[in-house]
N, C-alpha and C positions, 0 to 999 in steps of 0.2 A: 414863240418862246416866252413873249412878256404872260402871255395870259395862263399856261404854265408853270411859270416861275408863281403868281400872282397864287395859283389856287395852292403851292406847296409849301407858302412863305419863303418865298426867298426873294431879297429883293435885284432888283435890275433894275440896269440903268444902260443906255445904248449912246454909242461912237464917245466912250468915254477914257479921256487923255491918262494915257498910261505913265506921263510924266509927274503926275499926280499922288503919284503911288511907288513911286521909287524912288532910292535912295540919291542915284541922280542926276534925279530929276527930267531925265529924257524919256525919249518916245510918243510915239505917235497914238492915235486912237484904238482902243478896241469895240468888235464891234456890238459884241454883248460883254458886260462885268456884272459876277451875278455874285454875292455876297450872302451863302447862306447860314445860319445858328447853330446848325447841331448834324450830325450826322446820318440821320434820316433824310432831309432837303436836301446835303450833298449829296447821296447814291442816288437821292431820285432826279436829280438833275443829271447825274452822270448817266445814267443810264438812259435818260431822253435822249442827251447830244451821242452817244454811240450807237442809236439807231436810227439817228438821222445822219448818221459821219460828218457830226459838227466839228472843225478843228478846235481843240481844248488844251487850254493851258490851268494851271492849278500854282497862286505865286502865296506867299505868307505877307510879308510888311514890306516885300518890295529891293530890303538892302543888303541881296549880294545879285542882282539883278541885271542886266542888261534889256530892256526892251527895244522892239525895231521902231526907228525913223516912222519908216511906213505903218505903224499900228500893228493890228494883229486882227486878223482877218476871221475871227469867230469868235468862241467866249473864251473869258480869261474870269477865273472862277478864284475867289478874294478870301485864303480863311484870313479873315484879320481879328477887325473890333468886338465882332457881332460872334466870332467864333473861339472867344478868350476868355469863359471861366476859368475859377483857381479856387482850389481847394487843398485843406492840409485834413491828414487824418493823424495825428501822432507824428510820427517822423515824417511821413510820407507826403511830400507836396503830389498833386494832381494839378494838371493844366492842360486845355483844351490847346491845338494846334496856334492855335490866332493868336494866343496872350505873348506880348514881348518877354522877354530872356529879360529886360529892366524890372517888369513889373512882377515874374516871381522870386524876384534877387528878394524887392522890396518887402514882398509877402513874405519870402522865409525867414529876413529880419525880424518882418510883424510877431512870426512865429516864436520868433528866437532860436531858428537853428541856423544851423553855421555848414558852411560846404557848397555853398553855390556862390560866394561871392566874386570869381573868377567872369561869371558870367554876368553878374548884373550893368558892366558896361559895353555888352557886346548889343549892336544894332537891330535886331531881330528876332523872328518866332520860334518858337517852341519847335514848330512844325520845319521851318528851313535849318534848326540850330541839331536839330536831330538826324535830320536827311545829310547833313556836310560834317554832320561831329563837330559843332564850333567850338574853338577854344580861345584861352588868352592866358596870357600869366602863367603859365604852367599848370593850367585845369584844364580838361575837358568835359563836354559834356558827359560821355562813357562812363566818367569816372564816379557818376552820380545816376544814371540812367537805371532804375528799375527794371522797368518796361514802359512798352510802349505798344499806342493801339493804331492801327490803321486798318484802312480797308483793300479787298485785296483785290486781284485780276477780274473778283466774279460778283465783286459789289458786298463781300461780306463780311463782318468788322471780325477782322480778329487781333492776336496779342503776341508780340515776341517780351521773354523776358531781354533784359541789357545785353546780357552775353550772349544773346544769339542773336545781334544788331551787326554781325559785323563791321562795328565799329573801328575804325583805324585813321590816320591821320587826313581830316578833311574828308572824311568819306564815309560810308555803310551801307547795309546791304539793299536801303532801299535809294541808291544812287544804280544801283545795277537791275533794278525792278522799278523798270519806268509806270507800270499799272498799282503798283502799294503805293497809297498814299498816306500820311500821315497824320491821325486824327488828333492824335492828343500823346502823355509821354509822363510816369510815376517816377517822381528823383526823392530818394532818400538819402534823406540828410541827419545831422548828429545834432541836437542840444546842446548850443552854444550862450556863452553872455551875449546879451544883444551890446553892450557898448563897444565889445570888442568887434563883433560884426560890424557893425558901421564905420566901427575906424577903419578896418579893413578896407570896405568899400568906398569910403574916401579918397583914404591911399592910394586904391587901385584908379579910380574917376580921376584924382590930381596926378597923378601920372599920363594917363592920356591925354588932358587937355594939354599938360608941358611938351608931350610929344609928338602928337595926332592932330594932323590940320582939320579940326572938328568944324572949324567955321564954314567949310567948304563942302558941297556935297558931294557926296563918293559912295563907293561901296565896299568901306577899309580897304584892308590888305587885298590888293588886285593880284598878287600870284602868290600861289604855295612857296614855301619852303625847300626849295631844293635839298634835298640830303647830301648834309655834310656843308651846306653856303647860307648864309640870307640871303634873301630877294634884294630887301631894301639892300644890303651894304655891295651887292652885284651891281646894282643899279646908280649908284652914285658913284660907284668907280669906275663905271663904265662913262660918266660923266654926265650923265643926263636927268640929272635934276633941276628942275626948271623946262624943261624940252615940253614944247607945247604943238599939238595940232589942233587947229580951230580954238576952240573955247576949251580944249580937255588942256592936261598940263601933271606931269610927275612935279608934284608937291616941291617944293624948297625947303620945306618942312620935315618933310617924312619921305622919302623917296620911296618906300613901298606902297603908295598913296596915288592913284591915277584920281586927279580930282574936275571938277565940273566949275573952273573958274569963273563961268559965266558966258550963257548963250551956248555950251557944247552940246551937239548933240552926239548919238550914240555911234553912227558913223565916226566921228572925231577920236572918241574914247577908243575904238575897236582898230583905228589907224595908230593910235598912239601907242599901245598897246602890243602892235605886230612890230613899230621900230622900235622901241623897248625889248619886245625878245629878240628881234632878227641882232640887235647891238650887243645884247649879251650874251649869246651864242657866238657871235664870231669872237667878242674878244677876249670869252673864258671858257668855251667850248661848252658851258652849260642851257640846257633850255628850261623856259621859265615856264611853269604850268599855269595857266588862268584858274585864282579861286574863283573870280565872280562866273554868276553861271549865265548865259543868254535864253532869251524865250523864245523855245519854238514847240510846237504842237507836240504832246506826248500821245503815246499809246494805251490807252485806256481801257 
């Protein structure tokens, strides 16, 4: 695979610590991580490991993650750094899958359009922030989503506009198409004063540090929204804030917050996790959805 990867530019790197790369901070080795540029090097990488039946995973920046203790037993393919242009044409931001949801907040400031500042402090990529619908503050992403481009079952890049994303809360339709993957993603935005934009995005940032135990690794809000409840105010009535296994531990802070106090691993988070909902099932009869997602080999 290195000599492979070598002639199509992408790079690799092997038995590399997937606690590295996630928000937090656990997990164990994988056995290739292949980091490719652009979406030519992705399909032709994809299309090597599915004719060798490599197990493949496909992660963005890592922070709504869960990886295993034990590593991951084939390649774990990286849009991150290397896979993060931005462009603006007019209203319209472009960003390649890898770019953080921070860095085209920044960019559409640079721009001076207004409409995406909802997301500039959310933890992640383009490409996982589109795949789950991420939101905050009352935006979503949907709510700004053009289109978006991914590649499909048979390696071939095509295009859905917004509205045919099935986008809905925490989800879309390429959560139910485990083979689209998600290249990149066009958010059109409106012509705003940039000073009012950054106050905005201030605002939003000093709101989360007063609220969000930021100092801790995590991977935010560890479950959905139940309809019609919060998590978090399920979970501190239930009384378990502070409730720690191993090194994991529901925040003091933020009770919607499974955090990585130091030394947890991913086992720890995944126990913490199941007595958190088995507690809040029994003692409001609601069950908690896990947003964060765990890695395991997709269908490709």
């Amino acid at each position: 695979m290195k000599e492979f990867c070598e002639k199509i530019g992408v790079r690799l790197t092997e038995n590399e610590m997937l606690s590295r790369h996630t928000s937090f901070r656990t997990g164990g080795p994988a056995r290739y991580f292949a980091a490719p540029a652009e979406e030519e090097g992705l399909a032709a990488l994809l299309k090597y490991t599915r004719e060798r039946a490599v197990p493949t995973f496909i992660m963005g920046n890592g922070t709504n993650l869960l990886a295993p203790d034990e590593g991951f037993d084939g390649l774990v393919i990286a849009l991150g750094e290397r896979f993060a242009a931005i462009r603006a044409e007019r209203d319209v931001i472009t960003a390649q899958a890898g770019a953080l949801l921070s860095q085209v907040g920044r960019f559409a400031l640079q721009q001076g359009l207004t409409g995406f500042e909802f997301a500039h402090g959310i933890p992640g990529s383009v490409g996982g922030g589109v795949y789950m619908n991420a939101g905050a503050y009352g935006g979503e992403l949907k709510d700004v989503t053009e289109r978006v481009r991914f590649l499909d079952e048979t390696l071939e890049l095509r295009a859905l506009d917004g509205a045919q994303c099935g986008f809905a809360y925490r989800t879309s339709v390429f959560k139910s198409r485990p083979g689209w993957i998600v290249t990149g993603a066009d958010f059109r935005l409106v012509p705003g004063n940039t000073d009012e934009i950054a106050a905005k995005m201030e605002d939003l940032a000093r709101r989360r540090r007063e609220k969000q135990p930021l100092e801790y690794p995590s991977a935010g809000s560890t479950f959905k929204r139940p309809e019609g409840y919060f998590a978090a105010r399920l979970i501190e009535d239930a009384g378990l804030k502070g409730t720690a296994v191993g090194g994991a531990q529901v925040s003091e802070k933020h009770a919607g917050f499974v955090i990585n106090r130091g030394g947890a691993t991913t086992g720890d988070i995944l126990r913490l996790m199941e007595l958190v909902r088995e507690t809040v099932l029994a003692r409001f009869g609601v069950t908690l959805e896990p947003e964060v997602e765990r890695m395991r080999p997709r269908e490709i």
